[in-house]
N, C-alpha and C positions, 0 to 999 in steps of 0.2 A: 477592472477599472484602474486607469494611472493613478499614481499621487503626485508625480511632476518630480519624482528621484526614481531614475532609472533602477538605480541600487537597489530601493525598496519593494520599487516592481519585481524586480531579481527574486527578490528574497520570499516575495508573496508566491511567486509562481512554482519557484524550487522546494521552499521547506512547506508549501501550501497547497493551495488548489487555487491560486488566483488571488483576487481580493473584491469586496466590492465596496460600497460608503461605509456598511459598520466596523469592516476588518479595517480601511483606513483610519478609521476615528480612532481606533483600541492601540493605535502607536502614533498618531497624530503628536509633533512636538520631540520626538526621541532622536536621539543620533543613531546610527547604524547599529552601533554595536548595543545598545538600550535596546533597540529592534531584536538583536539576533538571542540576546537574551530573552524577552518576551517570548521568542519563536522556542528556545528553547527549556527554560524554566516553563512549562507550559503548567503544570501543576499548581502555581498560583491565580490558572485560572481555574474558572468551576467548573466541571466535568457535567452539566445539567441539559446538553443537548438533547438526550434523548426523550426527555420530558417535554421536550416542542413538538414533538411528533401529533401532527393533527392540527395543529393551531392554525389561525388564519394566517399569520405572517409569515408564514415559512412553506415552505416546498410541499406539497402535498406529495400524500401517498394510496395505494389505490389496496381496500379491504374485499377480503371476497369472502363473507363472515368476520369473524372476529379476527383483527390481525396481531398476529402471534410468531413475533421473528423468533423466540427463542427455541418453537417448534414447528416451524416452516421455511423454506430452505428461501422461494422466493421472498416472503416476507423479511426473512434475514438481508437477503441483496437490497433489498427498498432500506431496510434501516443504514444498512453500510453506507451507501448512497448521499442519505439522508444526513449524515453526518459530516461524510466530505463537506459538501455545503453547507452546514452551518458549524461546523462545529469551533469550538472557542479555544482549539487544541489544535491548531493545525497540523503540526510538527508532530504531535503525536499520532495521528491516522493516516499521515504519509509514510511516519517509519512503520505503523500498522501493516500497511501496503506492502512495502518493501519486504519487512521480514516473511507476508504470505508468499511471496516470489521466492524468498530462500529457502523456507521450509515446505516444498509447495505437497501441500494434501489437499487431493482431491475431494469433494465428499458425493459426489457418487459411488463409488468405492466403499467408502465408510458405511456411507447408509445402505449399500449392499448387502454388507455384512452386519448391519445390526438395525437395521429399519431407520424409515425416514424420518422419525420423531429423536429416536435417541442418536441418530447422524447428523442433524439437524442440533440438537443440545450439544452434539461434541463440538459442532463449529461453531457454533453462536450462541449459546447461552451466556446471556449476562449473570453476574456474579450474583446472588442473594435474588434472581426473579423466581428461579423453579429450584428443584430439588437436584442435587449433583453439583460435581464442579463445573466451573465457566470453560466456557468453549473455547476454542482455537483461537479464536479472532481478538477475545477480549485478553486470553494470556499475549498474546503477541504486543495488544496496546499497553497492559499493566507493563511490561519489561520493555517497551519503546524505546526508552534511553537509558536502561539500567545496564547493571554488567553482563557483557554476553556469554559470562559462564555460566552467569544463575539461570539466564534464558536457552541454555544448551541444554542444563540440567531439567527447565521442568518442560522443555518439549521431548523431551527422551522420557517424559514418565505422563503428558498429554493423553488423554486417550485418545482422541483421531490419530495421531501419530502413531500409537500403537496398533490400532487397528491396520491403518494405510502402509506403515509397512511390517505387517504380518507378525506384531514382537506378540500377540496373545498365543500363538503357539511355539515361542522359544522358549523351553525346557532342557535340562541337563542331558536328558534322553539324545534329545533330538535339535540341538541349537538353529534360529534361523538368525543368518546371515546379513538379511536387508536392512535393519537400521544400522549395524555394526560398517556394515559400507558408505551406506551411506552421509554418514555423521563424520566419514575422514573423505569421501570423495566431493562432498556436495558442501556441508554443512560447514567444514572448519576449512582445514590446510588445502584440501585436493588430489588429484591425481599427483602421482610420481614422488609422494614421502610415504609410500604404506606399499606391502605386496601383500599378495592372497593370505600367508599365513597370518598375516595382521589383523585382518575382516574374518579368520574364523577362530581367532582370538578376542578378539574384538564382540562377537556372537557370545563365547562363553562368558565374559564377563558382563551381560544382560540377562542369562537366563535368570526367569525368575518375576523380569520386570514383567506382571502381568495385569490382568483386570478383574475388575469384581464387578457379576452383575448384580443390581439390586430392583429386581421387578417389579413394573406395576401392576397393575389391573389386568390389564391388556395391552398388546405393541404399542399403539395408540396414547396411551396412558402417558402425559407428562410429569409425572410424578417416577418414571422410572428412566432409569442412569447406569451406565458404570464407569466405572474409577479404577486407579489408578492401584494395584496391589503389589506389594512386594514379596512373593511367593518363595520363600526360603528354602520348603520343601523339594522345589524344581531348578534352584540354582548350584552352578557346578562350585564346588567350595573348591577343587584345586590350582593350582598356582595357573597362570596366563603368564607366557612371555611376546613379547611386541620385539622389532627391530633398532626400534627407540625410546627412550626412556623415558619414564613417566613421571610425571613433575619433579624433571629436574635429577630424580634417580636413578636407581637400576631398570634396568629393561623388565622386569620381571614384577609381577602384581602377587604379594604372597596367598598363598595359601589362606581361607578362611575362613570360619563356619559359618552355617546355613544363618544364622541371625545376624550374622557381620556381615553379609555376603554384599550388601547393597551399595557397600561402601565402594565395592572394585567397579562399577561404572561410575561411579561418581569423581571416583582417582583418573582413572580413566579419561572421563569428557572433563575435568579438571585440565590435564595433560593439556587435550586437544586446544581447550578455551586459551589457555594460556601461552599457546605458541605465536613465535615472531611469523608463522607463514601462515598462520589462521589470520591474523593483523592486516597480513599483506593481502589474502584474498580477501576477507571484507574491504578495504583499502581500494583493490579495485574496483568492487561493484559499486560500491559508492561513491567514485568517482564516476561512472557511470551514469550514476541515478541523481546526483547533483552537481557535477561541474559538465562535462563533455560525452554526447556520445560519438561525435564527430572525429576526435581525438583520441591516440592512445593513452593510456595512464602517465603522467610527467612520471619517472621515478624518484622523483625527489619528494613527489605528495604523496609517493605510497611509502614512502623511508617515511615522512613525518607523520604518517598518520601513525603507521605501526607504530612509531616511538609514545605518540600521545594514550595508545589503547594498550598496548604493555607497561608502560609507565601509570598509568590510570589505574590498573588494575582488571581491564577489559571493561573500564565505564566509558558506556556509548556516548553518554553524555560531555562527557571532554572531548570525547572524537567528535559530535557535529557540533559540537562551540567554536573548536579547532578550526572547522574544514568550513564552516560561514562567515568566519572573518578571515580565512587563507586568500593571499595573494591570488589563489588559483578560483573562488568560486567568483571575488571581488573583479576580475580581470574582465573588460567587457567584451573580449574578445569571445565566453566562454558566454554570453547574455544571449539566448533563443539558440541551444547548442545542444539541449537534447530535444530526441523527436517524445513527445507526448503520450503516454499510454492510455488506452481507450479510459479509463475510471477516470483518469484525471482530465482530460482530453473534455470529457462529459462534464463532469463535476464543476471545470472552469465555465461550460457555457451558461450552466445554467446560472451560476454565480452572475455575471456578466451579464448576459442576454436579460434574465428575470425570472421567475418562477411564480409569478399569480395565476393559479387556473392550474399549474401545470404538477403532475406528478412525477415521480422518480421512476414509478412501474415503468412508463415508458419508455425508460432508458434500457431497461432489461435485456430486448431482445435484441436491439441496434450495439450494444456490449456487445452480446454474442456473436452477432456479425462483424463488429469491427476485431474480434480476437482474444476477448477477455470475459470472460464469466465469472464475477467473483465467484469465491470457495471452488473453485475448478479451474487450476491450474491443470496443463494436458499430463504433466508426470511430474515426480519428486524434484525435477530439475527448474523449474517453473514455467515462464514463459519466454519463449525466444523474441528477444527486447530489441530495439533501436529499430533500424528500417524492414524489419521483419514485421514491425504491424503493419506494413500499408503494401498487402496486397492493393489489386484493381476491386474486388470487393470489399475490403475493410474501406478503404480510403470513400469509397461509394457512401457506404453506411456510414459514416461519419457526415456528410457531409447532407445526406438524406433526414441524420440528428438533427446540424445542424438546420434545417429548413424546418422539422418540425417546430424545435422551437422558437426560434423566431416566426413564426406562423402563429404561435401561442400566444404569441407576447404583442404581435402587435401595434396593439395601440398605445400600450405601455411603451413600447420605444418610438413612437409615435408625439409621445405627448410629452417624451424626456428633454426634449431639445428645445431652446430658446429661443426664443423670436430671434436673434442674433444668429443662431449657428443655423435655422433653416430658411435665411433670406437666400443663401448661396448656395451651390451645389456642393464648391468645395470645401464651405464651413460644416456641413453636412458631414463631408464624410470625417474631416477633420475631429469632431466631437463623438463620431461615430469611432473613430479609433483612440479615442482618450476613454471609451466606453469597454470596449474590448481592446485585447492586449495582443497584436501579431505582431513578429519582427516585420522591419521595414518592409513596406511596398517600393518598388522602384518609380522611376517617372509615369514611366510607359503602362506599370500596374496602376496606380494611381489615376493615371488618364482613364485608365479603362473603369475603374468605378465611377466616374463623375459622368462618362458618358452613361453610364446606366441611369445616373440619377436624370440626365437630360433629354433621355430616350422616350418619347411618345407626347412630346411638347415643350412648350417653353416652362420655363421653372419660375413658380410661384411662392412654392414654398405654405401652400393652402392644406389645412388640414387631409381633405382628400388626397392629398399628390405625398403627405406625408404617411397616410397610413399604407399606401400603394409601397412606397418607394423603401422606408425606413427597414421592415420586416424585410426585404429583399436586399437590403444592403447589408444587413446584420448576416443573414444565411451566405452572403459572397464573401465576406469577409472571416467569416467561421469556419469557412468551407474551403478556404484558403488554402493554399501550401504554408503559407508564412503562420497562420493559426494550429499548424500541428508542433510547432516546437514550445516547448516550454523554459 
């Protein structure tokens, strides 16, 4: 839904998933920047979405017995879902998003290796519902905007991360390799500041980092977990040397004993956290994921971001205070300039379009078709983003979403419009697009909506001609090209 400030549309669609009447009310009267604050102080709102789940006013969800996202993987997808759309944190479950694309773990994989219940609590367990620590998705929301050293350090000690990349069997014996690589190729600076002997340097200073199982009953059994152990006995206590210095000093991680020992990754992904070219590559994907996909990075927003997140201390939260009142997100040049990703893509219609009747299960499989299955990222890398989601099949499904729901909805969009806006074809669509958010239609697209609406008689504007028409213009409009940018 508009609010009739372009800027605040911006800002609902980037740091959000859209907006509809209640998200405009909860900034109704603020200047921009009061806005960008709300978006991001989010913590002065109340974190109580999840306690809506079921309610009549809100998005259904679909139970197949008891539903239990903390130990079911689709259940888990309905709540994430479920959240985008109402949650009272917006900013916070989009950088949720964002960080599952940077750390991306699979939980196939995971649940591979330690069953669908305790793979399923690695990803999704909410904090204090079952027994173990919180899953993937909620550490990713608690460290949203904190510093992303503290958020390097406890996904290096996460258990999905340690399962997905294989740290349960790095040992002094036998170090493995795959988070040591990829925590400098992926996670921080990148290719071309590290060589091999770095990543089996890199290896020995995590042996050790391993897991505790603590069993239930049986597999099944939601009372059983593991966690996160610092295995002294299995870590290399001698010296690592790197090609680069680590925080600031010698190349070289001393020597330690087995009960110190945990300190050297932590010196370590300190190092990483705290580099000006860790700065720079978050810097650019985040200019990505909120100002342009269209565009290269300006290098002048990735010099200022770096300066705000090294100067900050690695606090995210001065980076997106920064970068939502920068010249560069502000610029309308930069307004419907990224392409959409399925979750959000989704997320917005249902916001927009309406959700009585309608659950979020339904979204599930049309994800999967359009390119994104939450907790299933294809590899550590995430998902390959911008015009790489709209295959001839993705773009299909999407737009096959789009008809379900407006099919759902009906009559609710139906009975949304005014004796005023359905005397006319063109007030029609007109209030039809202060309802939903695409960039501009041109003339000639424009014409072609009004002829839909004037296709199979003269226009009356009669209940019947509106339940007919409304739903079918909502799905054209959704289904759009101009509705895949956000």
């Amino acid at each position: 839904m508009r609010s009739g400030d372009a800027l605040l549309d911006h800002l609902f669609r980037r740091a959000g998933f859209g907006a509809n009447a209640a998200d405009l009310q909860a900034v109704a009267g603020m200047s921009y920047p009061a806005a960008v604050d709300y978006f991001v102080d989010f913590e002065k709102q109340p974190d109580d979405v999840d306690s809506k789940i079921g309610s009549p006013d809100y998005v259904s969800i679909t139970t197949r017995g008891q539903f239990s996202p903390n130990t079911n993987i689709e259940d888990a997808r309905q709540r994430w879902l479920f959240r985008m759309v109402h949650t009272r944190r917006p900013l916070q479950e989009k950088m949720a998003l964002f960080w599952h694309n940077h750390f991306g773990i699979g939980y196939s994989k995971v649940a591979g290796a330690v069953g669908a219940v305790v793979g399923t609590k690695m990803m999704a367990n909410k904090a204090g519902d079952l027994a173990g620590p919180q899953g993937h998705s909620g550490l990713l929301r608690q460290y949203a905007l904190g510093k992303f050293r503290d958020l390097l350090i406890e996904v290096a000690k996460d258990p999905a991360m340690i399962v997905f990349l294989d740290g349960r069997t790095n040992t002094k014996a036998k170090p493995q390799e795959n988070f040591g690589r990829e925590v400098m190729e992926l996670f921080t600076w990148g290719l071309g500041h590290y060589v091999e002997s770095d990543v089996y340097a890199a290896a020995r200073v995590f042996t050790g980092w391993n897991l505790r199982n603590v069993p239930g009953a049986n597999a099944n059994d939601p009372a059983s977990y593991q966690e996160f152990l610092y295995n002294g006995a299995q870590h290399d206590t001698t010296a690592k040397t790197f090609t680069f210095p680590i925080n600031g000093g010698a190349n070289t991680i001393p020597a330690r004993t087995a009960a110190a020992g945990m300190q050297d990754g932590i010196d370590f992904l300190t190092s990483l956290a705290n580099h000006p070219e860790t700065g720079r590559r978050l810097a650019r994907k985040l200019w990505n994921y909120f100002v342009s996909d269209l565009e290269v990075p300006d290098p002048a927003f990735v010099e200022g971001v770096t300066n705000v997140y090294i100067q900050g201390d690695t606090d995210m939260r001065a980076v997106l205070r920064y970068i939502l009142r920068s010249v560069w997100f502000t610029n309308t040049g930069n307004f419907n300039a990224r392409y959409a990703w399925p979750a959000e893509f989704v997320a917005r219609t249902i916001k927009e379009m309406g959700w009585t009747g309608f659950s979020v299960d339904t979204a599930r499989t049309p994800l999967t078709n359009m390119g994104q299955t939450l907790f299933e990222p294809p590899n550590v890398a995430g998902w390959q983003l911008g015009r790489a989601w709209f295959g001839t099949g993705a773009m299909l499904a999407r737009m096959n979403f789009a008809a379900s729901v407006a099919s759902n909805q009906k009559f609710n969009l139906a009975r949304s419009f005014s004796a005023t806006d359905r005397a006319q074809p063109d007030r029609v669509l007109n209030a039809m697009l202060q309802r939903l958010t695409p960039s501009a239609f041109s003339t000639s697209e424009s014409n072609e909506l009004i002829a839909y609406l004037n296709a199979g008689g003269p226009w009356t504007g009669s209940d019947t001609q509106m339940n007919a028409k409304a739903p079918g213009l909502a799905r054209l409009v959704a289904g759009s090209g101009q509705y895949q940018f956000v």
